[in-house]
N, C-alpha and C positions, 0 to 999 in steps of 0.2 A: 621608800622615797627616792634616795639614789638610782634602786635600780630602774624608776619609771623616769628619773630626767637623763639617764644612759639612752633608755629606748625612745626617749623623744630625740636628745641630740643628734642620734646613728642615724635615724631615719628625716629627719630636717635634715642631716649632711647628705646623706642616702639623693632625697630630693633635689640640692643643692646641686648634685653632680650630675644629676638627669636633665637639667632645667642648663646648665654647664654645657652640656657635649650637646644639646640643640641647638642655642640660640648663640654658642661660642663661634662653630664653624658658619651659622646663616651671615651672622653679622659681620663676619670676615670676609666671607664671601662679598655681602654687598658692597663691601669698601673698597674691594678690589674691581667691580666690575662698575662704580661708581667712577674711582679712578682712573680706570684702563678709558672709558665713556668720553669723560672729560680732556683726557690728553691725545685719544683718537681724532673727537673734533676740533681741537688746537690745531689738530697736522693738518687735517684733511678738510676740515668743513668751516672756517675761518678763513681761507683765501690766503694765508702764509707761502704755499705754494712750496711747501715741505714734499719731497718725492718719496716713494714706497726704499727706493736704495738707503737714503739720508736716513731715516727711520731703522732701515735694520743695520746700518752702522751703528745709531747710536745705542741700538738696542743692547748691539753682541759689547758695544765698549762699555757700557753701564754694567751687564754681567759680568764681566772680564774683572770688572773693576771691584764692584760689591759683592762677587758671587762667593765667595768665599767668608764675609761677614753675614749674608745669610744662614750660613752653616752653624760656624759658629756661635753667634747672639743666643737661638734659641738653645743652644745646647747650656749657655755658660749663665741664663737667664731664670733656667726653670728650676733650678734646685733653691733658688732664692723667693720667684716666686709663685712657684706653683700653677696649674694648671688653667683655674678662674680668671687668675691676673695676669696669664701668659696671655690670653684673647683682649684681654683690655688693653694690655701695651701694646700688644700690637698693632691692633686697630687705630689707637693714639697714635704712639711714633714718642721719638725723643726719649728713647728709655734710659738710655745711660745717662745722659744729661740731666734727665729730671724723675722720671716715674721712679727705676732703681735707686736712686739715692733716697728717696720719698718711703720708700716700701723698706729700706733696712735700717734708715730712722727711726721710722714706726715700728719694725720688727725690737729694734734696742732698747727703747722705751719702755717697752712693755715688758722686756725680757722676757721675750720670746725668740729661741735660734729657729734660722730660716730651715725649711725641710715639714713642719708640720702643718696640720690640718688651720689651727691657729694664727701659725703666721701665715698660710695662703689666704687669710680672710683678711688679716691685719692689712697685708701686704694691698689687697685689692680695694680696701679701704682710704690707706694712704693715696694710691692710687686719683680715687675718687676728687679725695681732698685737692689735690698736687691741680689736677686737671681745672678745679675751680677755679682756684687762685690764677693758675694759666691764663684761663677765659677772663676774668675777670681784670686784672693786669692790660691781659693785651687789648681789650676793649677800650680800656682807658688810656692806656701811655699809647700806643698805635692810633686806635681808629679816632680818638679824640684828640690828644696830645700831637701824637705823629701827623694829623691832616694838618693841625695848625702849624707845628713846624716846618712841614714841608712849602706850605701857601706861605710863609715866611724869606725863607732861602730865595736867594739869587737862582736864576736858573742856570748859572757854569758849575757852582757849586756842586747844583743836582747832579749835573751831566758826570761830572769827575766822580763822586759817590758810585754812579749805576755804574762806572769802569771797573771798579773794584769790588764790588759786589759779587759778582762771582768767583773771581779768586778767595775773597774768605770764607766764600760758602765750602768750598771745595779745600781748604784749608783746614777749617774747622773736622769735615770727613776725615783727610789726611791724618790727624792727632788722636782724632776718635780709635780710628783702624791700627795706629800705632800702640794706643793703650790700652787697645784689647788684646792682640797678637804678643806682646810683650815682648819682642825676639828681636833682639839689637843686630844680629846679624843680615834678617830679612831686613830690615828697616832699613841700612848701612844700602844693602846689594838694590832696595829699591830705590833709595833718590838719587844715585850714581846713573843706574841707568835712567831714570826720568830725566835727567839733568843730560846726559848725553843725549837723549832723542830731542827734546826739546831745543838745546842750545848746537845740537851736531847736525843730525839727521834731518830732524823739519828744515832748517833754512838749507840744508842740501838739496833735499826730496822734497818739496813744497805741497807734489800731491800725497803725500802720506800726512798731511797732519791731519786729518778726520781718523784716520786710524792709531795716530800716537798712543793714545792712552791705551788702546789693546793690544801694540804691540810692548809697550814698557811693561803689563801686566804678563804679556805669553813669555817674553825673555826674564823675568823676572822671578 
């Protein structure tokens, strides 16, 4: 009896990992060229009046800036959750913040250490769950809550919100990338020099601020 739910399990995992490496890379893919679709026609096909230069500025300053948490995340992400739930976070997004803390909850729980076949199911599981409550949240306090509050608000109120809006977004990254790298030295040598370009060099050099952030990232 054991040895016939052994050979069912091997071969459901078996399955599992075939079924895994198809539809992991397809669905990756289409999220990226979903993506790429949608913020092509923002630039170009919306009448924003965004130029081919403006665009590979911001391209090479985005890599400059994230390219190296690219590296990293997947490296410092898969031994926790494995291969199934590496294609689901990714595709999601907000791993550190929400999927990884959801998936080693779930791995504790159950008392299961991260690395096995078990907890990469556990893990994709949580996952699952983590992504509902998500949806389900944002549907309600946002799309419901949030329209009434917004139709509420004064309209300067709004205006002074959208001004800050992008500094915490940008902020929140900042902390993120801080407590991944852990390295108080890098961290030290980066807001010195961000704080010199910022406060030194852009009001010196006016037309270097589109390129700030890639040049605090190359001296950095």
């Amino acid at each position: 009896m054991s040895t016939t739910t052994s050979t069912n399990t091997s071969a459901g995992l078996a399955a599992f990992d075939r079924t895994t490496s198809i539809w992991g890379p397809i669905t990756l893919a289409l999220g990226l060229l979903i993506s790429l679709a949608a913020a092509l026609y923002a630039a170009f096909g919306s009448g924003v009046g965004i130029t081919p230069v403006e665009l590979v500025t911001a391209v090479v300053a985005v890599l400059a800036t994230f390219g190296i948490i690219a590296i990293i995340e997947p490296i410092s992400y898969f031994p926790i959750l494995g291969r199934s739930a590496m294609y689901q976070a990714f595709l999601i997004g907000n791993i550190a913040n929400k999927l990884l803390p959801a998936a080693v909850v779930a791995q504790a729980n159950l008392g299961e250490r991260p690395g096995t076949r078990r907890a990469e199911l556990i893990a994709g599981s949580a996952i699952i769950g983590a992504v509902l409550i998500h949806i389900t949240t944002l549907i309600l306090l946002v799309g419901v809550l949030g329209t009434w509050l917004v139709g509420t608000l004064p309209a300067p109120l709004i205006a002074t919100a959208r001004a800050y809006i992008l500094p915490a977004v940008f902020g929140a990254v900042v902390l993120q990338s801080v407590m991944a790298m852990r390295n108080r030295r890098v961290t030290i040598v980066a807001v010195i020099v961000a704080a010199v370009i910022v406060f030194v060099v852009v009001p010196l050099a006016p037309a270097l601020t589109f390129y700030a952030t890639a040049l605090a990232v190359i001296i950095t």
